[in-house]
Phi, psi and omega in degrees: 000120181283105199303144187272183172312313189306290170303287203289025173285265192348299192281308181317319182280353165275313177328305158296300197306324195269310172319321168308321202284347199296204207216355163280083187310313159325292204279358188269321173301303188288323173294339208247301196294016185256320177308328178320290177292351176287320171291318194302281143018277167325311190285343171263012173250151154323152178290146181311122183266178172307304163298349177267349165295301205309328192292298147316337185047059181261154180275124184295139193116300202316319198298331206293309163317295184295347179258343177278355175263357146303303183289334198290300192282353155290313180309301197296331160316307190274341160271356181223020154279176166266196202302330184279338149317284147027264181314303199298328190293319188292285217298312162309304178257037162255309166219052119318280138019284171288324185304308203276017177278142180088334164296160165302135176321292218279005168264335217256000215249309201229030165277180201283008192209014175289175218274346182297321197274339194235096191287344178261002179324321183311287180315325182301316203302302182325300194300319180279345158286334165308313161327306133325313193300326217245308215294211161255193202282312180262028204254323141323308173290335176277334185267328166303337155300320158284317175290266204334330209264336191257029167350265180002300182261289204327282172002326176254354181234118216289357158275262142042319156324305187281328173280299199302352187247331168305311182293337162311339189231019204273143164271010174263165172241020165252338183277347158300271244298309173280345206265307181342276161339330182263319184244026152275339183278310165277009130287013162256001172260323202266080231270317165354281195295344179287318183295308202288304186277344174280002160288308165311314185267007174270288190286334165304333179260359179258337166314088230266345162226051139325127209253133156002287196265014149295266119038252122014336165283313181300295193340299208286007189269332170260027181311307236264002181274047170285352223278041167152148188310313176319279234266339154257010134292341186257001171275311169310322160307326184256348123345279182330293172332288200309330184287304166315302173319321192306143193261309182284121179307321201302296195303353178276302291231006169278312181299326165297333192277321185257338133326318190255355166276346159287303179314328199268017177271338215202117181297330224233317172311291181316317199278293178331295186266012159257359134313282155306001201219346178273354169290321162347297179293014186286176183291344219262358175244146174302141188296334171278001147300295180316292184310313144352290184282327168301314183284179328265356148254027167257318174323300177290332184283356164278326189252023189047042122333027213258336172319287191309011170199027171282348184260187200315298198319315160329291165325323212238311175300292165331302202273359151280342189283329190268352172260000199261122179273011148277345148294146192282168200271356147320292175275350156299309182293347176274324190312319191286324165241352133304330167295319195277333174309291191324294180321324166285279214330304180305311172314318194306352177229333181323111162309204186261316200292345184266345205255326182256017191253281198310319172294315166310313202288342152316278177318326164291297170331307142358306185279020199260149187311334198279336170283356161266359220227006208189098217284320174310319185277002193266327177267003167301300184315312169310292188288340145302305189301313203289338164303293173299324204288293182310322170289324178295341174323294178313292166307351178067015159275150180278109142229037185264010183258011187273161170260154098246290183297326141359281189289297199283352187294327209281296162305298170302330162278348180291310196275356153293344154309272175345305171295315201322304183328285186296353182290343184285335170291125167310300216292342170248018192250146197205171182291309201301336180287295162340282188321308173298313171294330175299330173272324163346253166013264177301359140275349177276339178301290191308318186268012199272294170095219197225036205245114185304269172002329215241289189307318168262018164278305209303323190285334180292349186233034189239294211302315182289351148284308151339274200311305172332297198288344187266297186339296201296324155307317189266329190305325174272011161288352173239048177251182181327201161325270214288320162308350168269343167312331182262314160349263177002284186298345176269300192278038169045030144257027138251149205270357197280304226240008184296304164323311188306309152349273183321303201316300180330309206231016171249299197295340189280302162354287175299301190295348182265336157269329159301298183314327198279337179298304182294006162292156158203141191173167156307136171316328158328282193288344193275307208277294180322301151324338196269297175325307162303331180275305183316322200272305187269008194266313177265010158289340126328291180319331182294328177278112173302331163298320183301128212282190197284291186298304193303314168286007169264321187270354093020277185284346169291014197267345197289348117004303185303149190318318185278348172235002179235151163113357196237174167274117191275026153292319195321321191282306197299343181291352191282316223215118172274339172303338166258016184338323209265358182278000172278323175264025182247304221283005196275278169255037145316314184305340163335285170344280218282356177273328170308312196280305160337325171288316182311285211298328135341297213294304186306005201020061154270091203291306192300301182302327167314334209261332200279318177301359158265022105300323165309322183296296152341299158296339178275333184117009211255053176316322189288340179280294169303343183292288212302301186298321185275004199271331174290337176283304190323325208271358232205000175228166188267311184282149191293343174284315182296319179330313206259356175267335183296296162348261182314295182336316219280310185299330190292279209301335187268321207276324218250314188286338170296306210302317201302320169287324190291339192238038147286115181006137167297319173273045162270017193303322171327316171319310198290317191275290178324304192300285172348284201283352187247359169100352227259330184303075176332160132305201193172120222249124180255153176262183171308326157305305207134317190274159215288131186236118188278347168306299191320327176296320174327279192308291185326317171309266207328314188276351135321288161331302184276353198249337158270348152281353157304302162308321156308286162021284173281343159278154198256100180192139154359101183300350209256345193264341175252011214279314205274299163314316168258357188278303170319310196270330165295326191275006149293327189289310179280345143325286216294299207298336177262017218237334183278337181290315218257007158271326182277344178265329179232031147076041167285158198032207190284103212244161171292143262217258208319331205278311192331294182306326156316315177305306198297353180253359164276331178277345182297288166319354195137184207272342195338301179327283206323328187295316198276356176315282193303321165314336152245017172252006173258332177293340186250325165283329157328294183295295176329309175263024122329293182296309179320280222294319188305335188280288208263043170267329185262055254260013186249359185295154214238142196283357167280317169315293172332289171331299181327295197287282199313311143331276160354302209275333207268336179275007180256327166300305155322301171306298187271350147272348182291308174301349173267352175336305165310353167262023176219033153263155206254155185065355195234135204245123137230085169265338168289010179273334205274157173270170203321164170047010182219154164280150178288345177272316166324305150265014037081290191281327185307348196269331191283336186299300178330307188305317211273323190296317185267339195274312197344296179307317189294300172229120182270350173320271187322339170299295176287317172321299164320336200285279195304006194264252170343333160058037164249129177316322196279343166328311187281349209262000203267341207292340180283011177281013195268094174347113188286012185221041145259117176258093179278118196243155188285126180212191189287314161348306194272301184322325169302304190304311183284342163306312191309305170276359191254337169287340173292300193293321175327304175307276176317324168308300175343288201297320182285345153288326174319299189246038161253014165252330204250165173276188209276334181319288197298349198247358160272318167324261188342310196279336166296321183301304183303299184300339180265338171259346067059268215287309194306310188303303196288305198304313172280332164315314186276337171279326193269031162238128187303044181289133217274189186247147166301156168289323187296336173294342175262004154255114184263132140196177176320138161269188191262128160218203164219174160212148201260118176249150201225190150179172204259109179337300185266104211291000200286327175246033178191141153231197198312329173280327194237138180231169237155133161205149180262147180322133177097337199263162165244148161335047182297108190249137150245121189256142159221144173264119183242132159286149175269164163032024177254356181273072156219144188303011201272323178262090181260056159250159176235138213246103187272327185253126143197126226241154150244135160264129154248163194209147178210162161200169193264052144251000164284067193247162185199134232262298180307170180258328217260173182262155139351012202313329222221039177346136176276126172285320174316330195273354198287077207244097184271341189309322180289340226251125175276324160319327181297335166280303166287002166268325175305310179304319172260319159353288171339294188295345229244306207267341182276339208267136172323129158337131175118314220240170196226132204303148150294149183235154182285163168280317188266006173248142176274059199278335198284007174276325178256151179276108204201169174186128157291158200196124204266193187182101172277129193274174170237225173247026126281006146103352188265125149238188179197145189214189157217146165215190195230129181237141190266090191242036138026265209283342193283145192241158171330117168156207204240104190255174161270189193213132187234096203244129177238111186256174164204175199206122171264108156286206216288335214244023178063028177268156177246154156249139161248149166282073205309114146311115146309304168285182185267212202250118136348130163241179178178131194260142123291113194247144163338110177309151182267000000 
């Protein structure tokens, strides 16, 4: 457990005490900034709570003592050091300082340096006026700089008032200078002193032989007179005065700067002064006026003042602002998002005739010079446009007769031309270019949208870039020297400029795999993408420079999810002319198993290894089985050996299936793999034909035979934690899917097992009976995989999808086997599990569906409603984690077929019985449910589920570990926690997070909750807790429970004060003991809390505590924390 500032008070203040004493001035200087941060630190954790004495065994209080003796002895420094102590002491509590700037009165009330907190200030105060009493001239200017910084108290105390209205009228001018500065800091607590210093500061700034950054001191003073409307109104007037009297342009642009930090506190100021100042920008002002005024109405237009320039004339003046080419390209781009701000604003009330008045005026604007030259501004523009789009949605207006997107598509490919120019100079090329083109990119995506029409014009200018870069390429095949330096560089053999390279045909790359993740259309449009990409794959191919690797992962785009995995008759009946596009698109993997080959033979390992992890993720199994299986061979250390070994084995379970249920024209395919020695076997039945149980099983012994090897590396578990987690619930897939084919004689089978099934399902319902039992398994494995996405808070949203796919075909799957629970007459309530009803799940299998479908197909959505005929459907669907992202693709699309054949199917049956008898509606329901089940089963095999991305980042993963104790330390110590029989548990708990201080995890964590739980089958022998988890053991997969401790967590954090949590059906809580426990983290990830668990009822002996923490971040996604640490133990003992 990592000690907070509050345990480390003590040793920092002897620590500062010995350093003050040394005789080293250095180290007395180094000692007082290493507390400065330490304090900073401090000052940013929640106040010491009950637990954290307890935890820490702190005396309550003590830290609040140590820290007023930390200040106390920084005050004694700066009186009685020299100037670089001095200094260092100022320098220290300046920032501080800066941390309470942007607080609220009520944050500024109970902060860290506030007057509640620092119970000795009198005594601060006193000592630093002495100081002032005794010193020189700067030794008066530092300390009147501490009465600023200590406003919160100084303020109130009146020789302290009183130095500071003297020193305003002092003949030095750094000590006026320092005072200026003391007393801007108490107008902004201070309504008194404010009235008092702005009188003062009316004759102080007209006083004409004022020294220049005096003067410029006084201006800013009247920024900080907000501290009520009255007193800044009345500052703002006399600003206002002063700036109009000013004679000299240099001297407006302190009064514009301190006019407009008043102004964005108090709306009728903002209106006041975009009056006065907008005449400013006429021509008739020197441009460093002109500039001014732009930053200070970009300023307002940030602090949402956007009322106060909404009107036409305003308007038009911006958009005039972007064409006059004597502005610099600075003050254009401020111009350029102040319009754009006016411009939202306005939409937010715009009719349709104001809404085509703004787009003209959008559209003129376009042309300004500033969009070719400058990637920000193209995507501001950009960002406007996406705006107008969104309203118009809202309003039911037509804005499809404008060129604007054209025109910005248009913009955005010139100016990627362009850098491309430069990408041809060694000598101009650097990461910031790099950058620009990646942000390009993700504005031509963004303006791509979801408009089919938009989209494949944006792949028609992708390709004609393509095409540039290839010209441009053959154009440098006969040159100089130095031009031959760039040839190197294309074909990636200089090391100076390889990087650079890549990036350039990485980013076309990136952007061409997010648009295709983020398609949607008609098979119409799917195929027309499909021709396009297929175009732009081979115009990379057509360059000869271009290395192996770049045209395999290239050719893998054709791979992707949204155009391979669905049946692609579909694509091809669109076109006859493409007929032929179910076998181009098959055997396209041909390319990328060829460049594979290459880039092996060139023993290029490394590019080789990450294009078979692309191949992987899309699902291009037969290319990653090849690549990794060649590689297992080509490295030395036993981690890697045994990480290839599982790819290989992972990759062979998933590339058999893929070959056995591949097309007949797929023969090129077959044929190369043949001829290349490659050609897996393929397990046949006594007919001849292809037998997919058998594959099953083969699939299955793959599985198991790559979590083995995972295993076998000697590393953490917490490091593979993601990796074996994945692969067992693929594994309990595959395993319960081989039960319920085997149970009810589904697909190609060995012929004698077969004829045994059909004559056991001939006899009776028996199969039938084993329906609900894999059909809680599979809904079990759905919210399994859910838990695996949010377990992990650093996962990436194509991974998430990945898993949400999964989850939603393990669901899927399991209404289709339940289907017999929803005939009328047919009872398996001895099938069922524990705590539940045959309607009970009927409904949890239809909720489960409407909770994932909702967004996709709302059809399907009501059909379930009326089917289950439960009301809470509708009202369950927002309970869905906001950071499972189920995205639509042929995948999803399969799935959801999958289910509309299930209900098609129940109607069906519930029309059967209520006409035919029950002998005959068994028959018919045996019949139905095996081609039903036959159907959904060759379906769920033939989709290509690709691997998370997130699987290939091997590291710790973010957890937590749980620290406990017993309230009454009298009766527990660091090992052990005792409660006497009857009594209830009183716990001081700390959560401390694992692995998040790292950039990998960009959340920010606002919530954060633990659940603990007990029962008395935890009973356990031992007395002592879990400290020291065996890591190898670290199995969350295993824990049965976790999933339904996730699940009330859940509910726990989304559900109102009041209303009482949903509870699961198969858990039993009311047997059990459990309690949530909220926790403000600080930024190292650490809280502290206490709660009461009522273990009453519990009879003598040593039980565990069993715990699940989560966390909501910043954007309301919820997460769980994998405990890290063991399990709390705790003894009950005999009352005395």
């Amino acid at each position: 457990m990592e000690k907070v500032s509050a345990a480390c008070a003590m040793d920092w203040s002897i620590k500062l005490e010995k350093a003050l004493r040394s005789k080293n001035p250095v180290r007395a200087v180094e000692a007082i900034f290493e507390t400065g941060e330490k304090l900073e630190q401090w000052s940013k954790e929640p106040d010491s709570a009950v637990a954290v004495y307890n935890l820490f065994s702190l005396v309550p209080e003590e830290d609040k003592l140590f820290l007023n003796t930390i200040l106390l002895r920084l005050v004694d420094a700066f009186c009685y050091g020299d100037k670089l102590v001095k200094v260092a002491v100022v320098r220290v509590f300046m920032s501080m300082f800066k941390l309470s700037r942007g607080k609220n009165q009520s944050e500024c009330e109970t902060w860290f340096f506030s007057k509640a907190k620092v119970h000795n200030h009198l005594e601060m105060l006193k000592r630093v006026k002495s100081v002032y009493d005794k010193g020189d001239t700067e030794a008066r200017a530092l300390a009147l700089i501490l009465f600023g910084y200590w406003r919160d108290f100084a303020s109130e105390f009146a020789p302290v008032r009183y130095l500071v209205f003297t020193s305003m009228v002092s003949s030095h001018d750094l000590e006026v200078r320092s005072s200026l500065f003391a007393a801007g800091c108490f107008c902004e607590v201070a309504d008194d002193f404010a009235l008092v210093v702005l009188g003062m500061l009316n004759d102080m700034v007209k006083f004409p032989e004022l020294m220049p950054k005096t003067r410029l001191a006084a201006v800013r003073v009247f920024a900080k007179m907000g501290c009520s409307h009255a007193i800044a109104s009345r500052a703002f007037k006399i600003c206002m005065t002063l700036m109009l009297e000013c004679s000299k342009e240099d001297n407006l642009v302190p009064f514009l700067v301190s006019l407009t930090k008043l102004a964005s506190r108090y709306s009728n100021l903002a209106s006041e002064l975009a009056e006065v100042i907008m005449p400013f920008l006429g021509e008739d002002k020197s441009s460093h006026v002109r500039a001014a005024v732009l930053r200070c109405l970009h300023f307002l237009i940030k602090r949402g003042m956007c009322f106060s320039l909404v009107h036409e004339n305003k308007t038009a003046t911006f958009s005039s602002l972007l064409k006059q080419a004597e502005l610099s390209p600075d003050m254009q781009l401020k111009a350029l998002q102040v319009f754009q701000k006016i411009l939202v604003y306005k939409l937010c009330s715009a009719d349709a005739s104001v809404l085509h008045q703004l787009i003209a005026i959008v559209e003129d604007a376009s042309h300004s010079q500033i969009f070719s030259s400058n990637s920000l501004a193209i995507s501001i523009l950009v960002g406007i446009w996406k705006e107008i789009v969104r309203t118009a949605e809202i309003r039911s207006v037509e804005v499809s007769s404008t060129s604007l997107p054209l025109q910005l598509v248009v913009l955005i490919m010139d100016r990627l031309t362009l850098l491309a120019r430069l990408y041809s100079d060694p000598c101009q090329v650097d990461y910031a270019l790099v950058g620009e083109v990646q942000d390009l990119f993700n504005v031509l995506h963004l303006l791509a949208g979801k408009h089919s029409e938009m989209r494949l014009l944006v792949l028609d200018k992708v390709r004609l870039f393509l095409d540039y870069i290839v010209n441009l390429t053959d154009g440098l095949r006969k040159s100089d020297g130095s031009q031959e330096l760039l040839l190197g560089v294309i074909n990636y053999k200089s090391k100076r400029e390889v990087v650079v390279r890549s990036e350039l045909l990485a980013s076309i790359h990136k952007f061409l795999i997010v648009f295709l993740e983020n398609l949607e259309g008609d098979n119409t449009v799917l195929f027309q993408v499909y021709v396009k990409v297929k175009r732009i794959t081979e115009c990379v191919r057509s360059c000869s420079f271009f290395d192996c690797h770049t045209q395999m992962i290239f050719a893998l785009l054709l791979h992707s999810p949204i155009l391979w995995g669905s049946p692609m008759n579909e694509i091809g009946t669109n076109n006859d002319a493409d007929g032929d596009s179910v076998a181009d698109i098959y055997n396209y993997g041909i390319v990328s198993l060829e460049c594979s080959t290459q880039l092996l033979t060139e023993r290029n390992y490394w590019p080789v290894y990450k294009a078979g992890v692309y191949a992987a993720r899309l699902g291009a199994w037969v290319t990653s089985a090849l690549i990794f299986d060649k590689l297992k061979t080509n490295v030395q250390s036993d981690i890697n050996s045994f990480w290839l070994k599982s790819l290989t084995y992972l990759s062979h379970a998933e590339g058999k299936m893929q070959l056995l249920l591949m097309p007949s024209d797929s023969f090129k395919l077959v044929n190369w793999l043949r001829s290349n020695s490659y050609l897996p076997e393929l397990s046949k039945d006594a007919s001849g034909e292809f037998a997919h149980c058998v594959a099953l099983h083969e699939a299955y012994m793959n599985l198991q035979s790559s979590l083995g090897m995972l295993g076998n590396i000697k590393a953490s578990s917490e490091v593979f934690c993601f990796q074996t987690w994945f692969l067992v619930l693929k594994t309990r897939v595959l395993e319960t899917v081989i039960d319920l084919v085997e149970g009810l004689g589904l697909l190609n089978q060995d012929t004698c097992n077969k004829k045994q099934v059909e004559a056991k399902i001939l006899t009776g319902c028996n199969s039938l009976q084993q329906l609900p039992r894999i059909c809680n398994q599979l809904q079990k494995l759905a919210k399994e995989f859910d838990m695996l996405a949010t377990c992990f808070i650093d996962i990436e949203d194509s991974s998430a999808s990945i898993i949400a796919a999964l989850s939603l075909s393990c669901s899927v799957l399991a209404f289709a086997a339940g289907i017999v629970l929803f005939i009328p007459g047919f009872s398996l309530q001895e099938t069922l599990v524990p705590f539940s009803s045959q309607s009970g799940v009927c409904s949890r299998l239809g909720q489960d569906l409407v909770q994932r479908l909702w967004k996709v197909d709302p059809k399907i959505c009501e059909m379930l409603s009326m089917l289950v005929k439960e009301n809470e459907l509708q009202s369950c669907s927002h309970l869905q984690p906001r950071n499972q992202v189920l995205r639509v693709c042929n995948k999803v699309k399969i799935l959801v077929s999958i289910c509309r054949d299930a209900l098609a199917c129940i109607h069906g049956l519930q029309n059967w019985s209520n006409t035919m008898h029950e002998e005959d509606t068994m028959s018919e329901l045996t019949k139905n449910c095996r081609n039903l089940l036959s159907q959904a089963v060759m379906k769920w095999m033939q989709i290509p589920f690709g691997i998370p991305k997130y699987f290939f980042n091997i590291r710790p993963c973010v957890g937590a570990e749980l620290f406990t104790l017993s309230s009454d330390s009298s009766k527990s110590t660091s090992d052990t926690i005792t409660v006497k029989q009857g009594f209830q548990l009183s716990l001081d708990l700390c959560l401390q997070l694992k692995n998040i201080q790292q950039p990998r995890v960009p959340v920010r964590l606002t919530k954060l909750y633990c659940l603990l739980y007990t029962k008395l089958a935890y009973h356990t022998l031992t007395q002592h807790a879990e400290t020291k988890r065996n890591q190898k053991s670290y199995s969350p997969w295993r824990d049965e429970d976790l999933v339904e401790m996730s699940n009330k967590l859940f509910h726990h954090t989304i559900t109102k004060p009041g209303k009482k949590p949903e509870v699961s059906g198969r858990f039993d809580w009311s047997n059990s003991v459990s309690a949530v426990v909220q926790f403000e983290p600080n930024e190292r990830g650490q809280g502290f809390s206490s709660c009461l668990l009522d273990v009453s009822r519990f009879p003598v002996g040593s039980y565990q505590i069993k715990w699940l923490s989560c966390c909501i971040d910043q954007h309301g996604s919820y997460w769980n924390l994998l405990p890290l640490n063991g399990k709390p133990a705790f003894t009950v003992k005999k009352a005395s």
